[in-house]
C-alpha positions in Angstrom: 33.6 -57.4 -17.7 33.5 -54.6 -15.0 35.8 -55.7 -11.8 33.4 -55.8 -8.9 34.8 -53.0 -7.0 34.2 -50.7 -9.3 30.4 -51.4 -9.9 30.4 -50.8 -6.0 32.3 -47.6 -6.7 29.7 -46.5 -9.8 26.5 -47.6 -7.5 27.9 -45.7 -4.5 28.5 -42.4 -6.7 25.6 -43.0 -8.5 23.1 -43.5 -5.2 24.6 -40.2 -4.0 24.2 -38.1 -6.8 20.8 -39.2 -7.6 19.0 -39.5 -4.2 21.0 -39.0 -1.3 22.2 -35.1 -2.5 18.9 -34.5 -3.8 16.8 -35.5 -1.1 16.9 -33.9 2.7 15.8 -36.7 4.9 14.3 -36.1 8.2 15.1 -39.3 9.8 16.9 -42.2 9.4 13.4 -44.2 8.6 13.1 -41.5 5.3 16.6 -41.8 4.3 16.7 -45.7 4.4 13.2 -45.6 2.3 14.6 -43.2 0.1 17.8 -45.7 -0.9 15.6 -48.8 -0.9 13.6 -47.0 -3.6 17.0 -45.9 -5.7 18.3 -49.7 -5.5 15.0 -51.0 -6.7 14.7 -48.5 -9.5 18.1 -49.3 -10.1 17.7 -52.9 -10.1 14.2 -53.0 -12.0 14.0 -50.3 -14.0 17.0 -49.0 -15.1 18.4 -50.5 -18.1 22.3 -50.8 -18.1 24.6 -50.5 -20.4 26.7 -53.5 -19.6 23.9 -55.7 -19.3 23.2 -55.0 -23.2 20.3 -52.6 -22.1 18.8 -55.1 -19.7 18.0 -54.1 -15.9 19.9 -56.3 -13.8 17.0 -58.0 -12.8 16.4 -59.0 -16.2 19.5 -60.2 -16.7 20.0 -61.9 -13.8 16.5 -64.0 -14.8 17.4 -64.8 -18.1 21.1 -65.8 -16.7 19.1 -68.1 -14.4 17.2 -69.3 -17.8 19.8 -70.3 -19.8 21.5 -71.8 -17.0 18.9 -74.0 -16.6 18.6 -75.2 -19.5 
């Protein structure tokens, strides 16, 4: 299991790299839009690794699942 200061680390890096460098923002309004899109691509589309190729929010439903089971 990844130590949760370094997924902070990877998702910080990774939210850079993919939108915030890529993307001139005009206003604070655009730049906020533009990083609530990246965290819910991030969190409902994009599979991770770690997660045994689920999104996150897959995981965390199927966690919720099993747990109440």
């Amino acid at each position: 299991m990844i130590c949760g200061s370094a997924l902070v680390v990877w998702l910080w890096r990774s939210l850079k790299y993919e939108e915030i460098y890529l993307h001139a923002c005009e206003s604070l309004t655009e730049a906020r839009g533009g990083i609530g899109r990246y965290v819910r691509f991030n969190n409902d589309a994009r599979p991770h690794t770690a997660l045994g190729y689920q999104t996150p929010a897959a995981f965390y439903d199927s966690t919720l699942r099993s747990t109440a089971a």
